[in-house]
PyMOL Python script that loads the backbone (N, CA, C, O; Angstrom):
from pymol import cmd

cmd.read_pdbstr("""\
ATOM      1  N   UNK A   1     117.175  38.025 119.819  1.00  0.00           N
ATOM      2  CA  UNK A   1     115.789  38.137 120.244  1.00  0.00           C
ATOM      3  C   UNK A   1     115.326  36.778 120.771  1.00  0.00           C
ATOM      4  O   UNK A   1     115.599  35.709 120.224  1.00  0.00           O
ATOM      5  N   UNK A   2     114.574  36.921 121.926  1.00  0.00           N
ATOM      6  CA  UNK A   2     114.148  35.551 122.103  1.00  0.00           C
ATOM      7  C   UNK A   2     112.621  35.833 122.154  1.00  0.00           C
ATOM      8  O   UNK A   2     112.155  36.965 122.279  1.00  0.00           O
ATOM      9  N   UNK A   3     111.709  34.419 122.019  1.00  0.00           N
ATOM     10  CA  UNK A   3     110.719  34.693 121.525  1.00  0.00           C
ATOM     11  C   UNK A   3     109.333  34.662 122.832  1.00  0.00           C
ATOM     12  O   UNK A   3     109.368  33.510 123.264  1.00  0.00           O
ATOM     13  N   UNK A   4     108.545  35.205 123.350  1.00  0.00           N
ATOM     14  CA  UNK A   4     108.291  35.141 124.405  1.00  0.00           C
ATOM     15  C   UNK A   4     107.090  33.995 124.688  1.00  0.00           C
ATOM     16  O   UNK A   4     106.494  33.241 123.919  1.00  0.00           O
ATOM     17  N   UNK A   5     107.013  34.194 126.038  1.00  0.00           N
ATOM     18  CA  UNK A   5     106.088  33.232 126.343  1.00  0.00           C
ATOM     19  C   UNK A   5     104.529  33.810 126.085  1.00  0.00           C
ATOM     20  O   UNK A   5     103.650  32.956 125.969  1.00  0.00           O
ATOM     21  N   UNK A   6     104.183  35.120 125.999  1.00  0.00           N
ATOM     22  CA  UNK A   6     102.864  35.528 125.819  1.00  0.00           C
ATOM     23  C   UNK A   6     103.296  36.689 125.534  1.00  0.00           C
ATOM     24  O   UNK A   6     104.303  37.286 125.914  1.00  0.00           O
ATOM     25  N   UNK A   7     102.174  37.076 124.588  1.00  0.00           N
ATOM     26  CA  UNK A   7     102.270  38.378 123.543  1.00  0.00           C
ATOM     27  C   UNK A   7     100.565  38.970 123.622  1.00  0.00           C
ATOM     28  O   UNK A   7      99.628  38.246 123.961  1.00  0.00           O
ATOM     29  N   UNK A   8     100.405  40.704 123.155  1.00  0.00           N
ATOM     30  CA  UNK A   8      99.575  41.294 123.547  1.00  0.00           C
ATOM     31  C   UNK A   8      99.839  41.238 121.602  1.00  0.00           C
ATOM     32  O   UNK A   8     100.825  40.945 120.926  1.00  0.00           O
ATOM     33  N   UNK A   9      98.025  41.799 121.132  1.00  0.00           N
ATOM     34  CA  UNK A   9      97.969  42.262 119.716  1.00  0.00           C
ATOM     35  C   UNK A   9      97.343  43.124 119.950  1.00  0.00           C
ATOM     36  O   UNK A   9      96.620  43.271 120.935  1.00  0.00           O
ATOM     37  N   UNK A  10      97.580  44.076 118.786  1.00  0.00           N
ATOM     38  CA  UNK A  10      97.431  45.484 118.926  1.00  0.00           C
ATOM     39  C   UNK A  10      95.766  45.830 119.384  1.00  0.00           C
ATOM     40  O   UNK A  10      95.492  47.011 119.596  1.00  0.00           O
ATOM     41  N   UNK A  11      95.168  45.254 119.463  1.00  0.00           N
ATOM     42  CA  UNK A  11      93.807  45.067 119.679  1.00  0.00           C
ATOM     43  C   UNK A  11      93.359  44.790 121.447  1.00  0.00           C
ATOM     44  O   UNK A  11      92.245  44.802 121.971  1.00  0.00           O
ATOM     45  N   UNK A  12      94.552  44.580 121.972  1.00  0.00           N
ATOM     46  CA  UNK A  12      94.744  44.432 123.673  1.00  0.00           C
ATOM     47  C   UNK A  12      94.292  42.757 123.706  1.00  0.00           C
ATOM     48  O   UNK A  12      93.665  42.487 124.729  1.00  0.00           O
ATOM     49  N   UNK A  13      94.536  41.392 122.611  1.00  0.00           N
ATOM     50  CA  UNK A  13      94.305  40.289 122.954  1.00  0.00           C
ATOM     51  C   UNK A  13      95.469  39.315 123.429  1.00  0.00           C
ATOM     52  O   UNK A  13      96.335  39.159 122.568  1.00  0.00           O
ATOM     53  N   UNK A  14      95.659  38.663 124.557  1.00  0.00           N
ATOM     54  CA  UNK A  14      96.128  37.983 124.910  1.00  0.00           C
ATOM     55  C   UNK A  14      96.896  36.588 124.408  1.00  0.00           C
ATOM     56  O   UNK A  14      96.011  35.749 124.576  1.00  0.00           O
ATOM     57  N   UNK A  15      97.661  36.126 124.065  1.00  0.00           N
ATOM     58  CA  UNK A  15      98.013  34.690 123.789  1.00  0.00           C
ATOM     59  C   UNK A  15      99.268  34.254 124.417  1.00  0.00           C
ATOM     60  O   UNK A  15     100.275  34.907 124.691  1.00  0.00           O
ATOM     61  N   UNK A  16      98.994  33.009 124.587  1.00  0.00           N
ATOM     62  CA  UNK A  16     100.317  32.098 125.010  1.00  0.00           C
ATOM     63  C   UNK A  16     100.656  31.559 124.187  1.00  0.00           C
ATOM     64  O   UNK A  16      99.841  30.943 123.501  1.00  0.00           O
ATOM     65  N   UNK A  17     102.031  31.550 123.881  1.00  0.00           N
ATOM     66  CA  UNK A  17     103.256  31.333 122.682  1.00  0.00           C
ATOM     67  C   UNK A  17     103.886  29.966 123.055  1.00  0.00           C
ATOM     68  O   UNK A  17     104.765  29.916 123.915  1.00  0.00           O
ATOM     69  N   UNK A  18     103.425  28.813 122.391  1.00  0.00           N
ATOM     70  CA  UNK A  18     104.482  27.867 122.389  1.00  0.00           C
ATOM     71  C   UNK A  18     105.112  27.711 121.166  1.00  0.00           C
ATOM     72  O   UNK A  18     104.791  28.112 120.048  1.00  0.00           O
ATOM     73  N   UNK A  19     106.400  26.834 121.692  1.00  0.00           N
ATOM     74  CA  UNK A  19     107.726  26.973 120.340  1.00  0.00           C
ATOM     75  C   UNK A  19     107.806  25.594 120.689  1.00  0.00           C
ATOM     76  O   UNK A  19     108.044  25.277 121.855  1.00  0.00           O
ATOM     77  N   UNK A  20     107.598  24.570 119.618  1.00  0.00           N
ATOM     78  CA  UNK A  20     108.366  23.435 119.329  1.00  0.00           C
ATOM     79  C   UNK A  20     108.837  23.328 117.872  1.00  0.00           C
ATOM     80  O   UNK A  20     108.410  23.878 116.857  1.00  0.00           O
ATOM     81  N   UNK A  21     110.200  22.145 118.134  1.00  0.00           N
ATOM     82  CA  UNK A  21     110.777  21.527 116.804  1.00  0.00           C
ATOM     83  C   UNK A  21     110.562  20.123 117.091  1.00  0.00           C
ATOM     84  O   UNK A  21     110.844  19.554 118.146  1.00  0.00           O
ATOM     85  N   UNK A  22     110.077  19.655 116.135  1.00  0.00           N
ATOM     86  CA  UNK A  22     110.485  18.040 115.808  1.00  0.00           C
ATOM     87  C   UNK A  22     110.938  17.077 114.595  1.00  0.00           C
ATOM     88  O   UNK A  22     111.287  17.521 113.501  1.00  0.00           O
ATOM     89  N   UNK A  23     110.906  16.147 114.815  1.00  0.00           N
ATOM     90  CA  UNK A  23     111.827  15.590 113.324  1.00  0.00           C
ATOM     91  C   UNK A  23     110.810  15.031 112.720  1.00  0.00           C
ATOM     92  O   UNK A  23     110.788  13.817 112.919  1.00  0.00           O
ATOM     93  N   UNK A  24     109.811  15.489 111.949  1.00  0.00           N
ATOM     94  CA  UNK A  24     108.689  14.374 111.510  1.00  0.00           C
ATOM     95  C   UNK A  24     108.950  13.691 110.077  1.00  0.00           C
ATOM     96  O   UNK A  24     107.949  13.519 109.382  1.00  0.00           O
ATOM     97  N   UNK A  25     110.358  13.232 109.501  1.00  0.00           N
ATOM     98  CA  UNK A  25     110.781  12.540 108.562  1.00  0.00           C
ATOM     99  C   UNK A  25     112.234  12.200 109.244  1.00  0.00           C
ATOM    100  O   UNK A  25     112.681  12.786 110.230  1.00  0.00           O
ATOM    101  N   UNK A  26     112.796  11.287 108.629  1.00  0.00           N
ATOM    102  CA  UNK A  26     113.951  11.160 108.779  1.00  0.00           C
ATOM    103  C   UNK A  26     115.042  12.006 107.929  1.00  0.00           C
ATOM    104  O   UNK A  26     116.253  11.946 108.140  1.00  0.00           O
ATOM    105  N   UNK A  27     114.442  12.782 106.964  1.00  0.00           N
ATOM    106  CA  UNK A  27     115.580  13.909 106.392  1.00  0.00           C
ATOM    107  C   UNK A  27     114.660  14.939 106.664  1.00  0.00           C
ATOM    108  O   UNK A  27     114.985  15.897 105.963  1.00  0.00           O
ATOM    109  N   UNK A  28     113.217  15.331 107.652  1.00  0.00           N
ATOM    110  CA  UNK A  28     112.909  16.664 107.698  1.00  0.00           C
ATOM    111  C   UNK A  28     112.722  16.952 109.163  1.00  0.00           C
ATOM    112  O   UNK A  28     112.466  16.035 109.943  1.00  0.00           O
ATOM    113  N   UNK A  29     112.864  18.425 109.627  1.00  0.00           N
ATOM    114  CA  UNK A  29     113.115  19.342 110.710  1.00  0.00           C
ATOM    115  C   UNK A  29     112.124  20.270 110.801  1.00  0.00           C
ATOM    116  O   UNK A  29     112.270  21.331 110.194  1.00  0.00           O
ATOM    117  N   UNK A  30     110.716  19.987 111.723  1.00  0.00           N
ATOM    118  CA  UNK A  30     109.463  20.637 111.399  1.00  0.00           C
ATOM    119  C   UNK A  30     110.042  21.953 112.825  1.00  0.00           C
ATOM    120  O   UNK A  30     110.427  21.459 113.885  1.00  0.00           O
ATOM    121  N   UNK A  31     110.038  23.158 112.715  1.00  0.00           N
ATOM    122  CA  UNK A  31     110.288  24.344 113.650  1.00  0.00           C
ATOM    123  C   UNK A  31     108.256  24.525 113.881  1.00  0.00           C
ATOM    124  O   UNK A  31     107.490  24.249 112.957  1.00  0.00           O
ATOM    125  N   UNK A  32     107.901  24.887 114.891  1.00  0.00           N
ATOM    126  CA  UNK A  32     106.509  25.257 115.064  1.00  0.00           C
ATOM    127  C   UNK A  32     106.574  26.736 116.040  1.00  0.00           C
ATOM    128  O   UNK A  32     107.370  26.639 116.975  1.00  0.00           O
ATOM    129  N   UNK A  33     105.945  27.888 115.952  1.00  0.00           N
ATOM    130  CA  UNK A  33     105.227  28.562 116.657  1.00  0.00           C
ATOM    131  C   UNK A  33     103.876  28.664 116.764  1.00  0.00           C
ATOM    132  O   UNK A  33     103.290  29.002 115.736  1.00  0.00           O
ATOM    133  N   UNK A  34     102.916  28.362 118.207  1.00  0.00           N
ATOM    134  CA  UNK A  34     101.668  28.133 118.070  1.00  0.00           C
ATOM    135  C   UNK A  34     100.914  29.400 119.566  1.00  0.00           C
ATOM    136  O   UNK A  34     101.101  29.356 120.782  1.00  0.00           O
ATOM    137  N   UNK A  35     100.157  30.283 118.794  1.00  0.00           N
ATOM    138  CA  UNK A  35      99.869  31.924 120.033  1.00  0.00           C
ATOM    139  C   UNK A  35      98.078  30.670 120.279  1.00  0.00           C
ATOM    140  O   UNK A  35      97.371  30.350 119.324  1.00  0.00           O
ATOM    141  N   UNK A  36      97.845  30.302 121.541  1.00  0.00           N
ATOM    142  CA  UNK A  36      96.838  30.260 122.179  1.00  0.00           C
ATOM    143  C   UNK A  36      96.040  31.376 122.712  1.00  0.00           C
ATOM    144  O   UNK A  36      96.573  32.064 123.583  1.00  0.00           O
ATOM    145  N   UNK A  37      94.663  31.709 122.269  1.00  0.00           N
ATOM    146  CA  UNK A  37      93.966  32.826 123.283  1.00  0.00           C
ATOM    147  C   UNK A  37      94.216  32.246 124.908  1.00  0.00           C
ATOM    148  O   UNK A  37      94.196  31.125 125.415  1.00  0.00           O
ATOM    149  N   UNK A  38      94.445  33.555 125.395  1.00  0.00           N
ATOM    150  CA  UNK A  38      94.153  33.015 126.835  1.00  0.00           C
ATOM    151  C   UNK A  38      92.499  33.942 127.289  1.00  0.00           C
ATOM    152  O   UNK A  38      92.463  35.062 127.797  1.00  0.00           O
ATOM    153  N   UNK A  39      91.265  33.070 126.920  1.00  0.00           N
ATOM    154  CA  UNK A  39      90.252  33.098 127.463  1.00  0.00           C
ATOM    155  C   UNK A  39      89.286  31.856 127.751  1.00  0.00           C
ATOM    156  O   UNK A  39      88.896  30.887 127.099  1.00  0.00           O
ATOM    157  N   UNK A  40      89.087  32.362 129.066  1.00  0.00           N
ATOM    158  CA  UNK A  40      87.877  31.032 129.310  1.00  0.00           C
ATOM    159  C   UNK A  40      86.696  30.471 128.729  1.00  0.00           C
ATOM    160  O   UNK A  40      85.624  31.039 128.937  1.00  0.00           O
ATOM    161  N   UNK A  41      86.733  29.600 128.141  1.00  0.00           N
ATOM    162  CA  UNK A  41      85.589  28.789 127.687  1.00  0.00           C
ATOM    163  C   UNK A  41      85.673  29.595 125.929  1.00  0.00           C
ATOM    164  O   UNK A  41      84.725  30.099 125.326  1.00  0.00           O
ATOM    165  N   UNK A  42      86.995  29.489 125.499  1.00  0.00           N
ATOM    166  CA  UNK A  42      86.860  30.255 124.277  1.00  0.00           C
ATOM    167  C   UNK A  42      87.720  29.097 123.465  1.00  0.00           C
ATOM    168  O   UNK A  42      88.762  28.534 123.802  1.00  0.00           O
ATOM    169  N   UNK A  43      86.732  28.910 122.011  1.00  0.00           N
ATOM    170  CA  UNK A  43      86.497  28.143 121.255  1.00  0.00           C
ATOM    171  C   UNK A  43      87.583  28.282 119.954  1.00  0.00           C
ATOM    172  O   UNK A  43      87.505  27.528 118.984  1.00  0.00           O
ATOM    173  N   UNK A  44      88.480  29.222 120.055  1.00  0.00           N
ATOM    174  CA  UNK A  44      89.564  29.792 119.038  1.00  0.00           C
ATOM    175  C   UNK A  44      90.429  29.432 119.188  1.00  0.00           C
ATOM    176  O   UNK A  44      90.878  29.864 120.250  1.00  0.00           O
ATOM    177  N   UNK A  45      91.381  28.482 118.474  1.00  0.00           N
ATOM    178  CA  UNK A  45      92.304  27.804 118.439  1.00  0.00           C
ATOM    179  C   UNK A  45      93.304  28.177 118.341  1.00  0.00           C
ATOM    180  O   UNK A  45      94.211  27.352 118.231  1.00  0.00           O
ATOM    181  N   UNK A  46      93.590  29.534 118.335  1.00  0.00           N
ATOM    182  CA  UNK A  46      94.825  30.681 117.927  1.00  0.00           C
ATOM    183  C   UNK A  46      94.895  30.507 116.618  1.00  0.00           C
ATOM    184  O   UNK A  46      93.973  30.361 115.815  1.00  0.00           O
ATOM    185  N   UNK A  47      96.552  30.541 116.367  1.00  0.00           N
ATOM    186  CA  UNK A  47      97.381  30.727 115.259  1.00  0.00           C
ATOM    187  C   UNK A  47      98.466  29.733 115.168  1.00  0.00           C
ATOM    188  O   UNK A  47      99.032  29.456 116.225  1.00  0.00           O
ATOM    189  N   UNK A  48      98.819  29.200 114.182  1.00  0.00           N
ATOM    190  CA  UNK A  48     100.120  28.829 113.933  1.00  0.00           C
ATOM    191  C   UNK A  48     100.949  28.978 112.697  1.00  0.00           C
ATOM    192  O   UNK A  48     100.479  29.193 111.579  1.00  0.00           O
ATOM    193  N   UNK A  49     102.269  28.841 112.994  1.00  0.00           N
ATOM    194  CA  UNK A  49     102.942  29.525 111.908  1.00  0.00           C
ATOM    195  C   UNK A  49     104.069  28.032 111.987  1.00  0.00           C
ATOM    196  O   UNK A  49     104.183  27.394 113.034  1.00  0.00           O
ATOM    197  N   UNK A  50     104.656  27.742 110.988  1.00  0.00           N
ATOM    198  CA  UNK A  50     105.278  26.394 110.766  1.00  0.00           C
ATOM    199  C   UNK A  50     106.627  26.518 109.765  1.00  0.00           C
ATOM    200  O   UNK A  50     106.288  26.940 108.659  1.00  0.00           O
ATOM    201  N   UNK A  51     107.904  26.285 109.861  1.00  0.00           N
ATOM    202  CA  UNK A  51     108.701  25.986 108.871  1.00  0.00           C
ATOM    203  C   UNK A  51     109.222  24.576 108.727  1.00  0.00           C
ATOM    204  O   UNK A  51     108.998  24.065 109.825  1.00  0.00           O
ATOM    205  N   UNK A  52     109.685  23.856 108.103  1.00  0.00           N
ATOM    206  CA  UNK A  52     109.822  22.759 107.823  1.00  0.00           C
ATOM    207  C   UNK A  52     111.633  23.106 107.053  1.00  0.00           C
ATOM    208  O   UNK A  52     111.704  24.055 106.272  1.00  0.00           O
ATOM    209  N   UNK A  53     113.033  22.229 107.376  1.00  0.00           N
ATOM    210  CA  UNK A  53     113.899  22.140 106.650  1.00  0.00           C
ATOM    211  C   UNK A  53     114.590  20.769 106.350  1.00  0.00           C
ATOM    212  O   UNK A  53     114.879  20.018 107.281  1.00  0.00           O
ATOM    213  N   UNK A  54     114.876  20.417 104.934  1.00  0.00           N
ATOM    214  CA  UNK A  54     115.141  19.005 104.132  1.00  0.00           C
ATOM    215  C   UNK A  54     116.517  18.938 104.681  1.00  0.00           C
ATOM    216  O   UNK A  54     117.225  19.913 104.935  1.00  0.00           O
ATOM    217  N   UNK A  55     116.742  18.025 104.796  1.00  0.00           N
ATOM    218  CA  UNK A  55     118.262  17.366 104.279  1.00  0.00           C
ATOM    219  C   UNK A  55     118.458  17.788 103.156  1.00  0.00           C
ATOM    220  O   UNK A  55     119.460  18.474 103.360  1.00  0.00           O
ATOM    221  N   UNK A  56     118.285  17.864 102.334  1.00  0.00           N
ATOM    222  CA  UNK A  56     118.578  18.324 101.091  1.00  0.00           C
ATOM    223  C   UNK A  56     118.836  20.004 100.547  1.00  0.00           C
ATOM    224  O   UNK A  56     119.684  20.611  99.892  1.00  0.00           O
ATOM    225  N   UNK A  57     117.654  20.284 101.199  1.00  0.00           N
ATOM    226  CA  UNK A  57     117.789  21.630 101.471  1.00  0.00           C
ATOM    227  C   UNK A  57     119.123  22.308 102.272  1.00  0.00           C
ATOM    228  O   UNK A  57     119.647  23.296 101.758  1.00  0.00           O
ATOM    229  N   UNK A  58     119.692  21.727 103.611  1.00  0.00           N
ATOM    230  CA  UNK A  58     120.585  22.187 104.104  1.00  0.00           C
ATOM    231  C   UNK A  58     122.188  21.669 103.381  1.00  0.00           C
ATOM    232  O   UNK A  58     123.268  22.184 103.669  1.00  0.00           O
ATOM    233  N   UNK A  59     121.984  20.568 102.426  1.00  0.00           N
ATOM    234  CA  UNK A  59     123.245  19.936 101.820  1.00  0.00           C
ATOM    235  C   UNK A  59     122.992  20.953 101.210  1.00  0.00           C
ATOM    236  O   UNK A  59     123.417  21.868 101.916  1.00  0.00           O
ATOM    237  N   UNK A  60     122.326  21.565  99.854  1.00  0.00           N
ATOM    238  CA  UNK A  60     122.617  22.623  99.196  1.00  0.00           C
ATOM    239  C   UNK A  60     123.019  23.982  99.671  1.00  0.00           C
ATOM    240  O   UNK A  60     123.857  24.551  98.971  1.00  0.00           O
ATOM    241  N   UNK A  61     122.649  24.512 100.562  1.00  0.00           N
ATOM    242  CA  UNK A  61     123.608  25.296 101.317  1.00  0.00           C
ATOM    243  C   UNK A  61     124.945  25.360 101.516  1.00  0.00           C
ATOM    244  O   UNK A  61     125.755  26.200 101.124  1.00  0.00           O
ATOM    245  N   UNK A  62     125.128  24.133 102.336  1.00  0.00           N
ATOM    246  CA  UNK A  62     126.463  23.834 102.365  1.00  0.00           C
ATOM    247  C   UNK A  62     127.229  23.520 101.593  1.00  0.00           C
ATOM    248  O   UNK A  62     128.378  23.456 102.030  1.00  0.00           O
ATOM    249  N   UNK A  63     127.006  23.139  99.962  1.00  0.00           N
ATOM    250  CA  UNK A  63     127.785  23.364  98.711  1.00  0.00           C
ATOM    251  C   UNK A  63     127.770  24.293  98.218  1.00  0.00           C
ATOM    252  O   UNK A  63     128.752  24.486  97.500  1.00  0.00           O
ATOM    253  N   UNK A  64     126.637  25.503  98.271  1.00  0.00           N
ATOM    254  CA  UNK A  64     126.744  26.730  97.749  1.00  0.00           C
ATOM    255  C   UNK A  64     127.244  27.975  98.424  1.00  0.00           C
ATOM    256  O   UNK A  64     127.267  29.139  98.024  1.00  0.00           O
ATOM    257  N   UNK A  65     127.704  27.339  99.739  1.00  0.00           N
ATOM    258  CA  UNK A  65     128.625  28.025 100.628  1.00  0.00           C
ATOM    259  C   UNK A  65     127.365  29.307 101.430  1.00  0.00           C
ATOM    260  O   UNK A  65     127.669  30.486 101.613  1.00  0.00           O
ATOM    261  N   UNK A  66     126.131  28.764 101.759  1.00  0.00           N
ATOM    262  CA  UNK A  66     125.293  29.848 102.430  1.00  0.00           C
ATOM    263  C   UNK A  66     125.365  29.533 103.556  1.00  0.00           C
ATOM    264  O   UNK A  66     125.978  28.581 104.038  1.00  0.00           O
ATOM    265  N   UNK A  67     124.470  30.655 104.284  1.00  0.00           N
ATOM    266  CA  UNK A  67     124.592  30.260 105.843  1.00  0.00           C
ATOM    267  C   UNK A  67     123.159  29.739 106.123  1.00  0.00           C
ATOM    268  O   UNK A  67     122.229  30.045 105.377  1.00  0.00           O
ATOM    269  N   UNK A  68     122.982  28.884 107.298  1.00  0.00           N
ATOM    270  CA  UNK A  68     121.877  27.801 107.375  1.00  0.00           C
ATOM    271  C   UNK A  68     122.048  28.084 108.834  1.00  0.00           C
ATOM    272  O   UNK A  68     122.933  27.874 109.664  1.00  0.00           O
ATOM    273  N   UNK A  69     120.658  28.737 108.829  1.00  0.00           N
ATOM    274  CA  UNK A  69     120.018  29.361 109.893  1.00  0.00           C
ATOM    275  C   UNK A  69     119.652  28.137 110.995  1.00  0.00           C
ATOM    276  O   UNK A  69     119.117  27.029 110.955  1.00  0.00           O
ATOM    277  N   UNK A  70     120.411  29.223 112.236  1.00  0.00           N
ATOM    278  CA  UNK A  70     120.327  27.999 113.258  1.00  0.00           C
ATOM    279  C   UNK A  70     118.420  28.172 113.644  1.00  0.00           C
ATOM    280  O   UNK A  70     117.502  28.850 113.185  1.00  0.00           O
ATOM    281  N   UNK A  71     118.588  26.988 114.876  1.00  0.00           N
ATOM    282  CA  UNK A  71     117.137  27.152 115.653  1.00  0.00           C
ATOM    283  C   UNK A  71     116.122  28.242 115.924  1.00  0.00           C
ATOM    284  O   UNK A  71     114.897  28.313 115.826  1.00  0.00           O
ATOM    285  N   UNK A  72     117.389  29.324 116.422  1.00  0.00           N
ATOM    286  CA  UNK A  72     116.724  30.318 117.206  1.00  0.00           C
ATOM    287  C   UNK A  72     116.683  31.427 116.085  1.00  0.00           C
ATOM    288  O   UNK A  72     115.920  32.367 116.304  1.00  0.00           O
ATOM    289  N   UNK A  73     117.454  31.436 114.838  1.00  0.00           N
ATOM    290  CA  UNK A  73     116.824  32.310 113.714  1.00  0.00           C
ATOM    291  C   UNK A  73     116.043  32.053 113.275  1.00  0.00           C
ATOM    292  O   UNK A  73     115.288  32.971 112.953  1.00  0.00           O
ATOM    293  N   UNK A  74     115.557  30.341 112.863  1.00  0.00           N
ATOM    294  CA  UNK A  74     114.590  30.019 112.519  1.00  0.00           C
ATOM    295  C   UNK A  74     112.901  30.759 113.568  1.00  0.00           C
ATOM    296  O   UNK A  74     111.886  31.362 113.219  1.00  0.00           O
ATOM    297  N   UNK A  75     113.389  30.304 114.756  1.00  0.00           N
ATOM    298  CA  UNK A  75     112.118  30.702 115.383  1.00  0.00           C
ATOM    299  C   UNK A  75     111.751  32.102 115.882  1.00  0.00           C
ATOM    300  O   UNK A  75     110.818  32.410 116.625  1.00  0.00           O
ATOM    301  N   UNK A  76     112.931  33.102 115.166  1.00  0.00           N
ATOM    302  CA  UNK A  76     112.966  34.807 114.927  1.00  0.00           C
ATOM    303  C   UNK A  76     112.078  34.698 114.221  1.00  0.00           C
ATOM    304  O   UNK A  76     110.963  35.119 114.529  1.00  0.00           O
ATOM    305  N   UNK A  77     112.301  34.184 113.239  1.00  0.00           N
ATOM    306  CA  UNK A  77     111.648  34.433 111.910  1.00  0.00           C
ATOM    307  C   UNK A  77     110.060  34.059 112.032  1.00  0.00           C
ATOM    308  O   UNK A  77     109.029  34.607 111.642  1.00  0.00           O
ATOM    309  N   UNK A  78     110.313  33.033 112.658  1.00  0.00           N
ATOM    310  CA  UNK A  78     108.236  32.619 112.826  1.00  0.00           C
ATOM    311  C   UNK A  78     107.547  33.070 113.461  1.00  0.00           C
ATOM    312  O   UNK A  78     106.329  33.111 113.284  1.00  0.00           O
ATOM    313  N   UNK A  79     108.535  33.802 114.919  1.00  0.00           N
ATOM    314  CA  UNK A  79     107.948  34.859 115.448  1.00  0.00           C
ATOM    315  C   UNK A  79     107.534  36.382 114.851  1.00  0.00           C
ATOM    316  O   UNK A  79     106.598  37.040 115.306  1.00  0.00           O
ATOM    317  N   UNK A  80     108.103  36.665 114.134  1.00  0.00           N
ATOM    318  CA  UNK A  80     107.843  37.694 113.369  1.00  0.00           C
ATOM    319  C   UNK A  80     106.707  37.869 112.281  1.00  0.00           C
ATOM    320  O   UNK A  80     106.120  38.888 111.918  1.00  0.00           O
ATOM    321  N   UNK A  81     106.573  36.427 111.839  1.00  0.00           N
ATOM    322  CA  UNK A  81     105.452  36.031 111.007  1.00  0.00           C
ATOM    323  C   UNK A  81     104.623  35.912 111.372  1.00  0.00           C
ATOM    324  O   UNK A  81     103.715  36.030 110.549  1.00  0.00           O
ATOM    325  N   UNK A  82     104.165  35.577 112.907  1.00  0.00           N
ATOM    326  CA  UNK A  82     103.205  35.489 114.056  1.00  0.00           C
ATOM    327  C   UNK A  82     102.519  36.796 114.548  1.00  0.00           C
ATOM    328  O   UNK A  82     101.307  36.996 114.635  1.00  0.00           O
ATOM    329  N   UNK A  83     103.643  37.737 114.884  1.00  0.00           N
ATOM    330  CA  UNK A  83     102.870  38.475 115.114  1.00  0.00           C
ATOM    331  C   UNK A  83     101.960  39.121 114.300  1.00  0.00           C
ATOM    332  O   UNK A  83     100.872  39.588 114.637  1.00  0.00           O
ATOM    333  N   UNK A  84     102.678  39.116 112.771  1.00  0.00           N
ATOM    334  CA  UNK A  84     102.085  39.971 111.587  1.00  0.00           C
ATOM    335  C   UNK A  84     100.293  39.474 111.465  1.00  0.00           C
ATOM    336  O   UNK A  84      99.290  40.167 111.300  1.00  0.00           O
ATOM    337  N   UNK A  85     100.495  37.741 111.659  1.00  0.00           N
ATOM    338  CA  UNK A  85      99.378  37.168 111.635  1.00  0.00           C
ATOM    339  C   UNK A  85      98.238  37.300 112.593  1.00  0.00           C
ATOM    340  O   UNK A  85      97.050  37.305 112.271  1.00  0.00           O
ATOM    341  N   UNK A  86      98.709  37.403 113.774  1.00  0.00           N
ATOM    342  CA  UNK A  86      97.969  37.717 114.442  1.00  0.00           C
ATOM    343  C   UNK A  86      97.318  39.102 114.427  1.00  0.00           C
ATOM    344  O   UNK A  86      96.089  39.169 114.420  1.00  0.00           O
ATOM    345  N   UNK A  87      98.237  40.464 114.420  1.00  0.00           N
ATOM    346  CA  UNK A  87      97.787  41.470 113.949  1.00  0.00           C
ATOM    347  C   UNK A  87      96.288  41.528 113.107  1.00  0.00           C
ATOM    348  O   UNK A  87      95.209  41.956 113.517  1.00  0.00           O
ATOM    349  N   UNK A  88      96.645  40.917 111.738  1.00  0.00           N
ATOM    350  CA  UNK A  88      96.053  41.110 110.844  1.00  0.00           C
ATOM    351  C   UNK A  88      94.463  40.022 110.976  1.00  0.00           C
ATOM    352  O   UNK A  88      93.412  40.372 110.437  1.00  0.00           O
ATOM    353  N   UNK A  89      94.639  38.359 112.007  1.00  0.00           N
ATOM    354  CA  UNK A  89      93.729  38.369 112.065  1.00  0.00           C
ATOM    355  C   UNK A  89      92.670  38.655 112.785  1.00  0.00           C
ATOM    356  O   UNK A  89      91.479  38.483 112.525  1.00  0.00           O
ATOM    357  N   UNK A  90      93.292  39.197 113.904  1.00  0.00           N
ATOM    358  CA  UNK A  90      92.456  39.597 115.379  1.00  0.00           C
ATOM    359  C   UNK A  90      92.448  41.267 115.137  1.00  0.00           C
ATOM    360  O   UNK A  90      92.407  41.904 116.190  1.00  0.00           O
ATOM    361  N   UNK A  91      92.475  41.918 114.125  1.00  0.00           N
ATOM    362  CA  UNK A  91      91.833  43.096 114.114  1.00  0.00           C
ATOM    363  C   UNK A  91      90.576  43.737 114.141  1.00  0.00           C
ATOM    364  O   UNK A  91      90.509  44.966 114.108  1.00  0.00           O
TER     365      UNK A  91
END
""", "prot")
cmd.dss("prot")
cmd.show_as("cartoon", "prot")
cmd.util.cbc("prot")
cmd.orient("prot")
């Protein structure tokens, strides 16, 4: 699945979907999805949905032999959490 550039909520509202990652620690990996309204002169800041993963967090994985979700599962997953959010708050 890839995650799109603009999404409709069940309500017929508009947003533009940005996806960033950045490193905002030196052992942490901030993933971001952020839905913008697309309306003029409108004062609503959207939504955002955020995961964050440790160094530490991914060493334990890798000793407990799990699998450590790449980028784009990560940002499945926030997309999915996004829409729920949005759903539920733009109803």
């Amino acid at each position: 699945m890839v995650v799109p550039l603009y999404c409709q909520t069940q309500r017929g509202r508009v947003f533009r979907v940005l996806r960033s990652s950045a490193l905002v620690a030196p052992d942490r990996m901030r993933f971001t999805l952020r839905a913008t309204p697309i309306l003029i002169g409108s004062d609503d800041a959207g939504l955002e949905v955020a995961r964050e993963y440790t160094t530490s967090e991914v060493r334990d994985k890798i000793v407990n032999h799990q699998a450590i979700p790449t980028p784009e599962e990560t940002f499945e997953q926030l997309w999915q959490q996004l829409r729920l959010e949005l759903d539920a708050h733009y109803a």
